[in-house]
Each structure stands twice: as structure tokens, then as C-alpha cells.
C-alpha angles and dihedrals in degrees: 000000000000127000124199121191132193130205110202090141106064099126109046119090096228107024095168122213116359114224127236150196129229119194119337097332089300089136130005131192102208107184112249109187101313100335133067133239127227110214123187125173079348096301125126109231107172141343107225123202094222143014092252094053089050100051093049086046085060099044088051090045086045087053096046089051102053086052091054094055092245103178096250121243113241 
């Protein structure tokens, strides 16, 4: 699995959590305050407390979908 990574907040002295991209913009963890927010298909689906929460939420979610016979984005 890819990461990407941005890096919006390089010049403040407490930026807080950094975003990131999984796939090919299938999910995507924005930071909102000092959470961050898991967006699917423009949806919110949840706001997480920490990196390592969001990216077991989307695992999970990943996992569900494929279950469900959700058509895979590729």
C-alpha cells in the first residue's frame, strides 16, 4: 500500500497531525482541528484522534467492503 503525505504545514511551530492518501484517492485523512477525518466516494466517515487509529479505521473499512462485494476502485 502507498502513502502520500503532504506537507501544507511547514512553517507553523505546532502543525498538528499531517493528511494523507491511500490508493488512488480511494480514502483520505484531512486534518480537522487535531483529528483527522477519514473521507471515501465524499463521504465522512469518521474523525479519528491519531494517524495510527485512521489508518486501522480504513483497513477495517477496506476489509468490510471487499465483503460486501463493493466494485473495487482501480
Amino acid at each position: 500500500m502507498k502513502f502520500k503525505y503532504t506537507n501544507s504545514n511547514i512553517l507553523e511551530a505546532n502543525p498538528g497531525p499531517i493528511g494523507f492518501i491511500i490508493g488512488k484517492g480511494e480514502y483520505a485523512a484531512i486534518p480537522y482541528g487535531n483529528q483527522l477525518m477519514i473521507i471515501h466516494n465524499g463521504q465522512q466517515l469518521k474523525v479519528c484522534r491519531n494517524e495510527k487509529s485512521a489508518h486501522n479505521f480504513i483497513e477495517n473499512h477496506k476489509k468490510q467492503q471487499q465483503k460486501r462485494g463493493a466494485p473495487k476502485v482501480s
